[in-house]
N, C-alpha and C positions, 0 to 999 in steps of 0.2 A: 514557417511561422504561422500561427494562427492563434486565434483570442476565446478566451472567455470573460464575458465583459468588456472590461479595458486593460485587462492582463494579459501580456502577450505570451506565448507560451512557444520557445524556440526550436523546438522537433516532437517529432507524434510519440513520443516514448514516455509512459507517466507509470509511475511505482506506486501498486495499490496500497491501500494502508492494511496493514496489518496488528492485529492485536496483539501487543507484546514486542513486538518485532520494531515497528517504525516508529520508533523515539527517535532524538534528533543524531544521534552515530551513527544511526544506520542510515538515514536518510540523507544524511551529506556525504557519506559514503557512497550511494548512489549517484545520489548530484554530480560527484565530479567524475563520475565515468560515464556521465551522459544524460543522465534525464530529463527531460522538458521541463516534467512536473513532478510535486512531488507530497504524496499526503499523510498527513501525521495520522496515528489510532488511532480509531474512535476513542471518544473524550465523554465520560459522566456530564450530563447537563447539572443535576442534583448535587454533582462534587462541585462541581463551577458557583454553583447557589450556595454551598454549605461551606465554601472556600476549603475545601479538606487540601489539605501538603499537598500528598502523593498527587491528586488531583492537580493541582497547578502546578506543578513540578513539568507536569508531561506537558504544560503550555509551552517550553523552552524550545525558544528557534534561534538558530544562527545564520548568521546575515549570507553566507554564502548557501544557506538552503533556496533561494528565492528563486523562482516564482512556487509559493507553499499554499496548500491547502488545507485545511485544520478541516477535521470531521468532528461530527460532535455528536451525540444520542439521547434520545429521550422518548417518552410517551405523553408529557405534560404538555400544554402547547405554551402557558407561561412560563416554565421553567426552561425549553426549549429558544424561548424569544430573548429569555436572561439572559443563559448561558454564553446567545450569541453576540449580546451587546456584549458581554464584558471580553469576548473574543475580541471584537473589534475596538473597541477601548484598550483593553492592557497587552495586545498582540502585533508581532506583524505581519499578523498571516493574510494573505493576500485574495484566499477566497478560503468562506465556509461551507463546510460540506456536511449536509445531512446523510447520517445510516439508516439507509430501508433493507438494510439487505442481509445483514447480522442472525444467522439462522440458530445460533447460543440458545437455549431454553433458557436459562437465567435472564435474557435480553427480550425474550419473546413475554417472560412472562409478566416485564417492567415496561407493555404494550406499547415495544421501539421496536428496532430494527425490522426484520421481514417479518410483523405481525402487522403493517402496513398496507403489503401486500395484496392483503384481499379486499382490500377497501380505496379507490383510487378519488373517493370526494376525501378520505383522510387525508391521501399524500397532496391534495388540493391546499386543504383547510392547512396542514404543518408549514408548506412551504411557501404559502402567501403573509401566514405571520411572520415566519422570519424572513422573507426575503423585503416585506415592506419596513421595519424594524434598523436592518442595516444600512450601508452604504455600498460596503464591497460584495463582492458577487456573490450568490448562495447557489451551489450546483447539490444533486442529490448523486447520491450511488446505491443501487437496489438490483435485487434480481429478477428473474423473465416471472416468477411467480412463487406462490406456493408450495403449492404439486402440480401433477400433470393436468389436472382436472381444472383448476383454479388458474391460469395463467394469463395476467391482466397486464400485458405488459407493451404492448401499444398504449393502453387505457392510463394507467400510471403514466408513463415517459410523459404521454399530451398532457396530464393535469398536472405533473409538474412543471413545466412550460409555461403553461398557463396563469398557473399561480406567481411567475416569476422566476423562475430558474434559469439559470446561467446555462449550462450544461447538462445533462445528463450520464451517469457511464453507470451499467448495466452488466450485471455477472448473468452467463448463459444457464447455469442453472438454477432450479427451485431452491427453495429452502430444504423441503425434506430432503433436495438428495445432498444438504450440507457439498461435500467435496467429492462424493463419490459420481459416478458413469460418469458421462459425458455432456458438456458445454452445448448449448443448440443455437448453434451459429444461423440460425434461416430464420430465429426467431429475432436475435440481434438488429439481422438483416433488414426484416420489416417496421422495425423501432423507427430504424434510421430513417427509413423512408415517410414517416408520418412526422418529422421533427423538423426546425428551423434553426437550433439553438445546437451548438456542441455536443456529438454522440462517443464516447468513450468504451467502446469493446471488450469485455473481460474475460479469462476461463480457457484453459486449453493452449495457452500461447506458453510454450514453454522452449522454444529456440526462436531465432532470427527468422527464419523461414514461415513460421508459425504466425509471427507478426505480421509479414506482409503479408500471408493467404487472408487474415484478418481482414485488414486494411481492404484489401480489394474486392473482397468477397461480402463484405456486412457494409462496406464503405463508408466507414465509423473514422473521424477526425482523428483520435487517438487512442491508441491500444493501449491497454492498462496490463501490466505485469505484477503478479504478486510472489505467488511463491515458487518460481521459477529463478527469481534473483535473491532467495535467500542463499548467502555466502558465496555467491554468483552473481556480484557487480558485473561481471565482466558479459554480463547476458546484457546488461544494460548496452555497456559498449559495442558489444558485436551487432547489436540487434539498431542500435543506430548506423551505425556504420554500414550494418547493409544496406537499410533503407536508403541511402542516402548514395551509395556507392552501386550496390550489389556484388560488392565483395563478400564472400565470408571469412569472418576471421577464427586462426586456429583459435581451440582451447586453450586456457593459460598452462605452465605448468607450477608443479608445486611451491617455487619456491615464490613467483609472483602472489599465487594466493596467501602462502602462509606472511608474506610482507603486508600484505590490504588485512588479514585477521588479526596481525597484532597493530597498526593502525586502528581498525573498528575496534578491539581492546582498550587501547587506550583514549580513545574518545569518549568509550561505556563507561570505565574508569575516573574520567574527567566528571560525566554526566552524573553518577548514582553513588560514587565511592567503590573503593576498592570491592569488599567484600560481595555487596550487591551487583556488583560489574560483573565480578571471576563464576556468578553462581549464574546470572542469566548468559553471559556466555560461553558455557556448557552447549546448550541447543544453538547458536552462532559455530561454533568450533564442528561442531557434527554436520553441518551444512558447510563450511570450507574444506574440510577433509572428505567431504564424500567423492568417491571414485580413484582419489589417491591412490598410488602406490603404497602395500602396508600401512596402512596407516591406522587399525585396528587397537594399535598397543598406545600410539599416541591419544587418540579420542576416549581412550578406558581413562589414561591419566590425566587429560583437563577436568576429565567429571569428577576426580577428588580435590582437585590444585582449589586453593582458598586465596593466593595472592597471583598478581601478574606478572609477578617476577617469574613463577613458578612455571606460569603459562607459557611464557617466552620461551622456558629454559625447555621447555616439553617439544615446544617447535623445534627451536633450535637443534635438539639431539636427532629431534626425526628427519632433518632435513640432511643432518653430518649423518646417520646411518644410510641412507638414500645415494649418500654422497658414494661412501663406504661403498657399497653392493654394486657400481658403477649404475646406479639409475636415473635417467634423466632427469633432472629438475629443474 
């Protein structure tokens, strides 16, 4: 157990947010396979101000998500401070989380996310208006810098601290290398040691094993998983379960997965309506079927299927051909 704020947060395992990806299906999808915590996509400040649909649509939290994070984005420092009131008024989101770390050139060039970075009196000046502004907790999430040259990233963590911050959780690389080489975990490492407030580790954890070298080596409160547990809940679960055991647990096989893909179907389904459900998951269904057994001819055909009946039915036959061939499932 350990806290940000006065929110307790029940094991070190927190599901990074991801753009696209962590609407509320996916993230109670995670929830119940184990996660501490868990943070919704970054969210338009200027959508939140201009009230647009699509924009509050994505505010939609279920009560079994809790304890939740809501991120949010901006450059403005009053539309920033808006945005986060009306988080805290018309939400139940338990802590708000600002984006430094969004390396998007469309984001970069709306002077949010990792355009921050280079500037650590900015991440001062953003997160003392809004952490003075709410009630509930404001944590940031940003990366070690911009490039190699520009890496501010002891200097950022302390002024956001400083300003007010709940937590901090920090992706090991810059912006320009977006997702490409590799995570710098020794960089992580000296963050934490200059911090008071909650340190969250991100980048490179992509098994159980992965999380604890984390954990023990940056010695950061909570590991952050992102796209390690796309259509791999069950990274969630194993990677708790080791921590907590040091067991490791097998891989699932197919038919558990294809059972939790049409579960997350049908919550997408619930959440957006059919047609907008069956077309985002496409990219959902290619992340459950990765590494399967044949599963080539299934994942060609969810990318045409327009209803979930359809989807179902496309599982279903791959799992009776699977059955068929005598292959484990």
């Amino acid at each position: 157990m350990w806290k940000i704020g006065n929110v307790e947060i029940e094991n070190r395992v927190v599901v990074a947010p991801m753009a696209g990806i962590s609407n509320s299906a996916f993230r109670l999808t995670v929830k119940e396979f184990g996660a501490g915590l868990v943070v919704c996509e970054m969210i338009s400040d200027k959508g939140i101000q201009q009230r647009n649909k699509k924009t509050l649509d994505m505010l939609h939290i279920e009560e079994a998500e809790h304890p939740l994070s809501l991120q949010i984005f901006g450059g403005n420092k009053e539309t920033l401070v808006e945005a986060a009131k009306f988080v805290e008024e018309n939400t139940t989101a338990d802590i708000i989380d600002i984006n430094m770390g969004c390396p998007v050139s469309k984001i970069i060039k709306a002077e949010a996310g990792a355009r921050w970075l280079l500037d650590p009196n900015k991440v001062y000046e953003m997160v003392d208006a809004v952490s003075s502004a709410v009630n509930i907790p404001v944590t940031v999430k940003m990366r070690i810098g911009w490039d190699e040259d520009h890496v501010f990233a002891v200097e950022n963590a302390k002024a956001a601290e400083s300003a007010g911050a709940g937590a901090v959780a920090m992706h090991g690389r810059t912006r320009v290398q977006m997702y490409e080489g590799k995570a710098n975990w020794d960089v992580l490492k000296e963050v934490k040691k200059h911090l008071t407030i909650p340190f969250m580790g991100n980048g490179d954890v992509r098994t159980p094993e992965d999380a604890k070298r984390m954990l023990d080596y940056v010695g950061c409160d909570g590991v952050m998983i992102g796209r390690a547990a796309l259509g791999n809940p069950w990274m969630i679960y194993r990677t708790k379960h080791y921590l907590e055991t040091g067991e490791l647990l097998e891989e699932p096989q197919p038919t558990a997965k294809i059972a939790t893909a049409k579960l997350h179907l049908s919550r997408l389904v619930k959440l957006k309506g059919e047609k907008i459900a069956c077309l985002e998951f496409r990219q959902h269904a290619a992340y459950y079927l990765k590494g399967a057994p044949r599963a080539t001819k299934a994942r060609l055909a969810i990318n045409k299927a327009q209803t979930e009946s359809e989807i179902i039915a496309i599982f279903d036959e791959y799992l009776a051909n699977l059955a068929a061939k005598g292959i484990a499932s």
